[in-house]
C-alpha positions as CSV (number, residue, x, y, z in Angstrom):
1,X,137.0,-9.5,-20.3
2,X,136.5,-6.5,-18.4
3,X,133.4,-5.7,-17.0
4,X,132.2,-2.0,-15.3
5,X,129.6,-1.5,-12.7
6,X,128.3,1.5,-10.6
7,X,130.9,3.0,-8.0
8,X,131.7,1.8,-5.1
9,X,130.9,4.5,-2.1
10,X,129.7,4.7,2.1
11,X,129.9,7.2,4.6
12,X,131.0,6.1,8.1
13,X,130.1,8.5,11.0
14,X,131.6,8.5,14.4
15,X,130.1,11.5,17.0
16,X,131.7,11.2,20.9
17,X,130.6,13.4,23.8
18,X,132.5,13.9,27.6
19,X,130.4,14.0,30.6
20,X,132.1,15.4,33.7
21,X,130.9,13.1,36.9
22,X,132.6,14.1,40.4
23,X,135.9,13.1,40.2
24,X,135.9,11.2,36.7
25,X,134.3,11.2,33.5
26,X,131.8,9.5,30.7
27,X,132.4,9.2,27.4
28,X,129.6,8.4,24.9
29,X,130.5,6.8,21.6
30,X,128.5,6.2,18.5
31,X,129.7,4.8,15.7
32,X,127.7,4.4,12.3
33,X,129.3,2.0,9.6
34,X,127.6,2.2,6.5
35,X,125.1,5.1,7.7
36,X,122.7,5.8,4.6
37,X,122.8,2.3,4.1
38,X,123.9,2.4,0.4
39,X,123.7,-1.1,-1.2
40,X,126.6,-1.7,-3.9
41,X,126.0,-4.6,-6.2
42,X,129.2,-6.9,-6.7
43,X,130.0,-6.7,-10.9
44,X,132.8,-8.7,-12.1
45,X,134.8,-12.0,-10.8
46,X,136.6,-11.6,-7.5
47,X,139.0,-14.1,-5.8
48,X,136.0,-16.2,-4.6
49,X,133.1,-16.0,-6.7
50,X,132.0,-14.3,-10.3
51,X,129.6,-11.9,-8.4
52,X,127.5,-13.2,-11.7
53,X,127.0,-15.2,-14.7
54,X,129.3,-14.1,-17.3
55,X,128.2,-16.9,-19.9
56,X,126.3,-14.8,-22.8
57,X,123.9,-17.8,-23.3
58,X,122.6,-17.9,-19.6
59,X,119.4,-17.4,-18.4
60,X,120.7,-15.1,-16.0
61,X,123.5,-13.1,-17.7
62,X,123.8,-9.9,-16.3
63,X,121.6,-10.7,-12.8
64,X,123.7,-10.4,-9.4
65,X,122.3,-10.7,-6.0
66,X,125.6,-10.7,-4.2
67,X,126.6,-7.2,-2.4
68,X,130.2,-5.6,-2.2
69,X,129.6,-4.5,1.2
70,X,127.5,-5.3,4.7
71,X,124.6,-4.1,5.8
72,X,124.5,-0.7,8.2
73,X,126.5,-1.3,11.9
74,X,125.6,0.8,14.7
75,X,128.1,0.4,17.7
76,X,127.8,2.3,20.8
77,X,130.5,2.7,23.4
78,X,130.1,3.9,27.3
79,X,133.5,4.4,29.4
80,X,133.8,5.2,32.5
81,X,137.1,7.1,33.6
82,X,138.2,8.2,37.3
């Protein structure tokens, strides 16, 4: 059985600035995983779970609540070079 959902898709951003300081430097990194914060439903079995019920006679064929992905991840980075 085969079963088709919506397409998986996210958009990672990464932006970096250099800041000159006497003899050194500064970088600034930010790094957003997941940046719109698109949910993607999981459809179909996996290795670990069924994502949902694919008995026809179910009460809840067709529901999921499980997601393919995580939820947005900021990370932010400061390094200090001389």
């Amino acid at each position: 059985m085969w079963l088709y959902g919506p397409g998986f898709w996210n958009v990672d951003l990464g932006i970096a600035k250099r800041f000159p300081v006497g003899h050194g430097n500064v970088n600034f990194e930010a790094l957003f995983l997941d940046v719109f914060n698109h949910t993607t439903f999981l459809v179909g079995p996996t290795s670990n779970d069924l994502g949902f019920n694919v008995s026809i006679n179910s009460t809840t064929f067709g529901q999921t609540t499980s997601t393919a992905s995580g939820p947005r991840n900021i990370q932010l980075r400061l390094h200090i070079g001389w």
